[in-house]
C-alpha positions as CSV (number, residue, x, y, z in Angstrom):
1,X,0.0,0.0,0.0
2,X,3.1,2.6,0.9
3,X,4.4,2.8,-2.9
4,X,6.1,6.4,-1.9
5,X,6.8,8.2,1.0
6,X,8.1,11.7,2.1
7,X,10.0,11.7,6.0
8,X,9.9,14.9,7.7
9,X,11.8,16.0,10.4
10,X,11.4,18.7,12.5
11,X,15.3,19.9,13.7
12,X,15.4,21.9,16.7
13,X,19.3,22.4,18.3
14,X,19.8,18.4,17.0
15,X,23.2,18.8,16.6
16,X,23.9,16.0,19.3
17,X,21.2,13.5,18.3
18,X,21.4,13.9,14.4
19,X,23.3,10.5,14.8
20,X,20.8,8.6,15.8
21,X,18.5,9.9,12.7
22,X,21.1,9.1,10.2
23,X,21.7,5.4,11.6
24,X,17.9,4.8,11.2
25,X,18.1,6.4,7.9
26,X,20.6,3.5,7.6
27,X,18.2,1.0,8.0
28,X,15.1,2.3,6.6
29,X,17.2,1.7,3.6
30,X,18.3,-1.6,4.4
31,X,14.3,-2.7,4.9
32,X,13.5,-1.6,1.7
33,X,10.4,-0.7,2.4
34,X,10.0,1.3,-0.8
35,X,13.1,3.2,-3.1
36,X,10.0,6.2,-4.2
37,X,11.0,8.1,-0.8
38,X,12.6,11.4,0.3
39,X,13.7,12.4,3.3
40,X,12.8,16.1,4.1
41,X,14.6,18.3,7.2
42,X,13.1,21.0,8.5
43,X,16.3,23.5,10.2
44,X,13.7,25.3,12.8
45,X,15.5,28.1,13.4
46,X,18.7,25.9,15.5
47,X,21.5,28.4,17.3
48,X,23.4,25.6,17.1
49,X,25.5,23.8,14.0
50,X,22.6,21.4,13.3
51,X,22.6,23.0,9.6
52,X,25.9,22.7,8.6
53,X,25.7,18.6,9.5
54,X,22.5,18.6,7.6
55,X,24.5,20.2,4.8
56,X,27.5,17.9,4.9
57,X,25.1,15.0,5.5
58,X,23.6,15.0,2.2
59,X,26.7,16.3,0.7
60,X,28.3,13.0,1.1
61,X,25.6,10.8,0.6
62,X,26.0,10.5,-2.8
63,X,23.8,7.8,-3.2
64,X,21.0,9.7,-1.2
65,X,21.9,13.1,-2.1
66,X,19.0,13.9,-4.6
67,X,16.4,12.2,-2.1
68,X,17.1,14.5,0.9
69,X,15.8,18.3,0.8
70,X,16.9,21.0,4.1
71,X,14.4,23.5,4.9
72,X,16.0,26.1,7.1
73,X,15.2,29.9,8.3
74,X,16.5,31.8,11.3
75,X,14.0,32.2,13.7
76,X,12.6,29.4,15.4
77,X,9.4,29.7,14.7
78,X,8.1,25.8,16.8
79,X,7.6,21.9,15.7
80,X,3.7,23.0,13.8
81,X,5.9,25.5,11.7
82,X,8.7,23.5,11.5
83,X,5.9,20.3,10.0
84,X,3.9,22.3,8.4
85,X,6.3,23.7,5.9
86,X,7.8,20.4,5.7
87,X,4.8,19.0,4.3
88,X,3.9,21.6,1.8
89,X,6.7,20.5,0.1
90,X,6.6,16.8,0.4
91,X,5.9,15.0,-3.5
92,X,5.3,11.6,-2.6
93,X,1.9,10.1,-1.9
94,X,2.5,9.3,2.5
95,X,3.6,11.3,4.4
96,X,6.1,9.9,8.2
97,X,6.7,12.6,10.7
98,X,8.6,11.5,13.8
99,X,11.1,13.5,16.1
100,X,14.9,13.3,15.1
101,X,15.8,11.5,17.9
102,X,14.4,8.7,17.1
103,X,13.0,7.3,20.0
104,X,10.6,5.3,17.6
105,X,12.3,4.7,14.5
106,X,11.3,4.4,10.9
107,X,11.2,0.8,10.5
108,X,8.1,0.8,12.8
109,X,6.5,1.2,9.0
110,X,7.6,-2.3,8.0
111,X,5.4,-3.4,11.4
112,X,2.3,-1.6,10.7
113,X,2.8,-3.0,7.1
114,X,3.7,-6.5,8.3
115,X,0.3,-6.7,10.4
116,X,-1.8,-5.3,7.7
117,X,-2.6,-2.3,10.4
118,X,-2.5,0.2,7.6
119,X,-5.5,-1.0,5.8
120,X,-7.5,2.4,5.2
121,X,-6.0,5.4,2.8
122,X,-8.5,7.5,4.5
123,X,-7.6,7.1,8.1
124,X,-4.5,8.7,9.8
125,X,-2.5,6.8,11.8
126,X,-0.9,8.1,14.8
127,X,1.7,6.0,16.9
128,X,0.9,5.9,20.5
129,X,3.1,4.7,24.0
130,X,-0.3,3.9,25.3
131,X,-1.3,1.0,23.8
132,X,-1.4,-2.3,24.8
133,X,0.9,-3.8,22.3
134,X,3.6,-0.9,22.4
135,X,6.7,-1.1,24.0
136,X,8.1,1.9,25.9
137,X,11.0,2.7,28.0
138,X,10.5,5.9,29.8
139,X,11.1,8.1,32.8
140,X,7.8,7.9,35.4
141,X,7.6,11.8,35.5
142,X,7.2,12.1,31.9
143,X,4.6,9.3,32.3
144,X,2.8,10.9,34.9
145,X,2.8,14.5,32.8
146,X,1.8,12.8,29.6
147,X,-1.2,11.0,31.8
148,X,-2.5,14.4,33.6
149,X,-2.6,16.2,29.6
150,X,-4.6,13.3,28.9
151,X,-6.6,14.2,30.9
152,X,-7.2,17.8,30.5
153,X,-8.1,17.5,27.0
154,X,-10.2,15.4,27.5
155,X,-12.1,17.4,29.5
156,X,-11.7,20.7,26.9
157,X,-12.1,19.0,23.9
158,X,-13.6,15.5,24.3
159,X,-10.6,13.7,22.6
160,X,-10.7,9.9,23.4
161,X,-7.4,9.0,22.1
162,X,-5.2,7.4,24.3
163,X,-1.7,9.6,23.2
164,X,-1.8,12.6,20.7
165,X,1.4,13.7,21.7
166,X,3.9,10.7,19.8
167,X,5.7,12.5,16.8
168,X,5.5,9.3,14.9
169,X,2.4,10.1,12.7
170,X,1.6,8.6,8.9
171,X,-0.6,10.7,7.1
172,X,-2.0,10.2,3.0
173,X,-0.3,13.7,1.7
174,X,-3.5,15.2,0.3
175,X,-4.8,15.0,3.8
176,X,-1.7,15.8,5.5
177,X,-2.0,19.0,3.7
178,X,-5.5,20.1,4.5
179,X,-4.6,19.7,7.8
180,X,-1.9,21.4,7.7
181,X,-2.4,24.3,5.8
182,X,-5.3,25.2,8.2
183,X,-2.8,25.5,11.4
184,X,-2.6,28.0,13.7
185,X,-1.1,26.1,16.6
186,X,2.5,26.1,15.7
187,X,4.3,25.2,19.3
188,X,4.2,21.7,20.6
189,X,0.4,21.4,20.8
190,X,0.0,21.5,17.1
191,X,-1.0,17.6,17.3
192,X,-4.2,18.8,19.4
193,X,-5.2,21.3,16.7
194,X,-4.4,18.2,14.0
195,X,-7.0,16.3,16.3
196,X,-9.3,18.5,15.9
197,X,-9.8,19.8,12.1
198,X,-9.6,16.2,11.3
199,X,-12.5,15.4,13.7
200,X,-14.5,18.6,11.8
201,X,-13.3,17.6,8.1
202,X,-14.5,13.6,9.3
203,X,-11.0,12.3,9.1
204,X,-10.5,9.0,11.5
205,X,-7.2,8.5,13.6
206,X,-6.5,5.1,14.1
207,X,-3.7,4.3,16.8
208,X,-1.6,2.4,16.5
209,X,1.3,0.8,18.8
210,X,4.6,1.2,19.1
211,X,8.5,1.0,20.0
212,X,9.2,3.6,22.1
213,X,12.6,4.7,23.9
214,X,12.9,8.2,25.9
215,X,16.0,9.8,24.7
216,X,18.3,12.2,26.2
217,X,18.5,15.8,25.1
218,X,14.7,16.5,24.6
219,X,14.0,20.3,24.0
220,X,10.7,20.0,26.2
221,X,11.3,21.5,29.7
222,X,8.6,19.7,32.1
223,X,7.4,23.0,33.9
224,X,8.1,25.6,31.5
225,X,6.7,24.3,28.4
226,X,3.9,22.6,30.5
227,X,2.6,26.3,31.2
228,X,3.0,27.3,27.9
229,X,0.8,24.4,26.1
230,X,-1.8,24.7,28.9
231,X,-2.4,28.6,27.8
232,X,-2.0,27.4,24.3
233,X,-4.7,24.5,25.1
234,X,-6.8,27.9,26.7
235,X,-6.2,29.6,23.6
236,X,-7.3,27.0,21.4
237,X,-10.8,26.4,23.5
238,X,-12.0,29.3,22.1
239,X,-11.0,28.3,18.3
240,X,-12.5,25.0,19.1
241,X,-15.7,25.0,21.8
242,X,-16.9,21.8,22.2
């Protein structure tokens, strides 16, 4: 069913963990779940040199060269910017978004593929920690946080999914794009917004499990960002009254 697909990654300060996306890169390959793919980084604004690895990267991958495209600007503008423009350029007919650090990496695909579990174009498919079937290694206090935002949007919006937060999200790119094109969450609680149009155009989400491994370095600070997508979740309560 995945004849071609465009990878986005949303780069934020990677310059430490851009190892681990090029190793996975590595074996996507190596699966061969399709050779129609591109793989499509999105420089969001980093102070750091995660541009100039992205650079030298495809520059001597000569093999992948003409399958990898760098999106980069100056300010960082957050991870709904940073996917959104991704996906306005992606060509092929899926779409993969997942974080660079791969804590679940590509080659989850070839599982969803291997237990028929992407059987409808028109559903999108979001990985989620909180399934029975997924695997997860994780600190309890991120647990416990992702648990209690559960929680509260289910009680502002009436979401029953059991994790919206999981980068790892596969999307059919005509759909990825009406979605997308309609954002106005562009910080980290973009995937709420997502949840949202797709529930008012009559798009399903079907979750889906997965492997899951908490990674150093993450760019989420538990109490300062948790303030900041609670007003953004208070901000978005007005777009979106139940």
């Amino acid at each position: 069913m995945i004849r071609s697909i465009s990878i986005v990654f949303p780069c934020y300060n990677e310059a430490s963990r851009l190892k681990y996306t090029f190793n996975d890169i590595k074996k996507f390959q190596e699966k061969k779940i399709t050779n129609n793919f591109e793989i499509i980084f999105v420089n969001d604004g980093s102070s750091d040199n995660t541009f100039q690895i992205l650079k030298k990267y495809k520059n001597e991958n000569a093999k992948l060269n003409k399958k990898i495209k760098i999106i980069s600007y100056q300010n960082n503008k957050g991870k709904g910017y940073a996917l959104k423009k991704g996906i306005m350029i992606a060509k092929y007919d899926w779409i993969l978004t997942l974080d660079t650090d791969i804590s679940v990496s590509i080659t989850q695909l070839s599982e969803w593929i291997k237990h028929k579990q992407i059987n409808k174009e028109k559903f999108i498919y979001f990985g989620s920690r909180n399934l029975i079937d997924s695997k997860i290694k994780f600190k309890m206090y991120r647990k416990l946080m992702g648990l209690i935002f559960i929680t509260i949007i289910k009680i502002f919006f009436n979401i029953n999914l059991s994790d919206t937060q999981c980068g790892f999200k596969l999307y059919r790119k005509d759909i990825a794009r009406k979605l997308f094109s309609n954002l106005k969450m562009l910080d980290f609680t973009h995937d709420i917004e997502i949840v949202l149009i797709s529930k008012k155009k009559g798009y399903r989400i079907k979750e889906l499990p997965v492997n899951w491994i908490h990674k150093k370095g993450s760019k989420i600070s538990v109490f300062k960002d948790s303030l900041k997508m609670f007003i953004s979740l208070l901000k978005m309560k007005f777009i979106f009254p139940k």
